[in-house]
C-alpha positions in Angstrom: 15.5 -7.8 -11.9 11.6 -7.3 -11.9 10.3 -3.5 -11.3 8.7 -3.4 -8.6 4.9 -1.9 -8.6 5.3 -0.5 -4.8 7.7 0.7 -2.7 8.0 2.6 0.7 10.0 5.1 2.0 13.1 4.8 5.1 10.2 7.0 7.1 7.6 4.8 6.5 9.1 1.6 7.3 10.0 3.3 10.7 6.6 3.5 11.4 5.6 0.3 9.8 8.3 -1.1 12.7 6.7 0.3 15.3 3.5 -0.7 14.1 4.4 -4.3 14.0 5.6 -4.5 17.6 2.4 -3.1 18.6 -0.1 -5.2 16.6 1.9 -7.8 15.1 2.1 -8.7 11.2 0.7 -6.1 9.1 -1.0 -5.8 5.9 -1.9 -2.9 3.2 -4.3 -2.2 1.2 -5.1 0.5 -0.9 -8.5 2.1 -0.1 -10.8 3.0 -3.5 -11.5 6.4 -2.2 -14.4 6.7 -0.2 -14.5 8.5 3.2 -10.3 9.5 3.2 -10.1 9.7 -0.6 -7.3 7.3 -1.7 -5.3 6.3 0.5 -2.8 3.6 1.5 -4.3 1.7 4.3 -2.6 -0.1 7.2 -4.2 -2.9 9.2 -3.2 -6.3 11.7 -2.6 -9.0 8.5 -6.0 -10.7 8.2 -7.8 -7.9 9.5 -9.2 -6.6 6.3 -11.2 -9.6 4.4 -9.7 -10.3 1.1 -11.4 -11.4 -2.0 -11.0 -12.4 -5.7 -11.5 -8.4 -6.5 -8.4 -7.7 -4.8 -5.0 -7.6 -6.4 -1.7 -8.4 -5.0 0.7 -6.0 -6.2 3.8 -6.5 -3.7 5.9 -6.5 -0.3 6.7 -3.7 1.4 8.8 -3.7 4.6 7.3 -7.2 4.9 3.5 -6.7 4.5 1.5 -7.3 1.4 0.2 -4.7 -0.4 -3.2 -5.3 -2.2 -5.5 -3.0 -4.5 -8.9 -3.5 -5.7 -9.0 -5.1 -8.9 -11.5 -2.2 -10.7 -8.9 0.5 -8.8 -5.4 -1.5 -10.3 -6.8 -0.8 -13.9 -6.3 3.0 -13.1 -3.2 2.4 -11.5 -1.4 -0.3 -13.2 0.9 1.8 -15.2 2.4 3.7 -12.1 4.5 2.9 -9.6 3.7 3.4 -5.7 5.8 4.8 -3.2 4.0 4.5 0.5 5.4 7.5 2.6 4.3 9.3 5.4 2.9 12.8 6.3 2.0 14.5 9.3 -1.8 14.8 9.5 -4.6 12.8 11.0 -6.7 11.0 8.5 -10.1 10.0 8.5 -9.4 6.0 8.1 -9.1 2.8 10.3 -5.4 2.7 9.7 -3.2 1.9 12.1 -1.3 4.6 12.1 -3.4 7.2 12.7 -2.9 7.7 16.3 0.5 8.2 16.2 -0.8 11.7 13.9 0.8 10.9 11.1 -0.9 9.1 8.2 0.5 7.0 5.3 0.2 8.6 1.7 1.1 7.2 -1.3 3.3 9.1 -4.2 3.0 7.5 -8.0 5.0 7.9 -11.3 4.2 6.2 -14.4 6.4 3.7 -15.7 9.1 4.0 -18.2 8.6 1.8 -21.5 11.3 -0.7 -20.4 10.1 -1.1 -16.7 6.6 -1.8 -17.7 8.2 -4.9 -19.8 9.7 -6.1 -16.8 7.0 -6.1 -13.9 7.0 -7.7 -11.1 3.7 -10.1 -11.6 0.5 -9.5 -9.6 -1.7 -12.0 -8.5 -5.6 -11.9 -7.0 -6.2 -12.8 -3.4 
């Protein structure tokens, strides 16, 4: 079985549940760090224009999750976990009036997992 490059937590697919009833199919992407640092972002699936600079990395809880391609080369040797924290960011994510915000937790990869990854793709 492929390693997966993200994950998300039992609390934050909670959330992403209630999200989806609200504002129907979701998307992520991970922001490069500008007004709420780096953060995991959450938005209505086509929301957030897409282009050739961003990468696909996976599915969580039934929404793609996309980086930006310059971002992924820092990133590409860790795997994401999307949680959740109390807290009200600074972002357009979808989340953030329910005052909690999503966060993401990374660990690098061991040697074996990062022969077996789960393959990315550009939007």
């Amino acid at each position: 079985m492929k390693t997966k490059r993200v994950l998300v937590t039992d609390e934050a697919k909670k959330i992403i549940e209630q999200l989806r009833e609200t504002h129907g199919e979701l998307m992520f992407h991970q922001s490069g760090g500008c007004c709420d640092g780096s953060a995991p972002m959450c938005f209505s699936k086509g929301e957030l224009m897409l282009n050739e600079t961003d990468v696909w990395l996976g599915n969580i809880a039934d929404c793609d999750f996309y980086m930006a391609k310059d971002q992924f080369e820092y990133w590409k040797h860790t795997q994401l976990t999307i949680d959740i924290t109390k807290g009200r960011g600074a972002s357009f994510s979808l989340e953030i009036p329910l005052g909690i915000r999503f966060i993401v937790k990374s660990r690098l990869f061991s040697e074996e997992e990062a022969l077996d990854l789960e393959p990315i793709h550009y939007a």
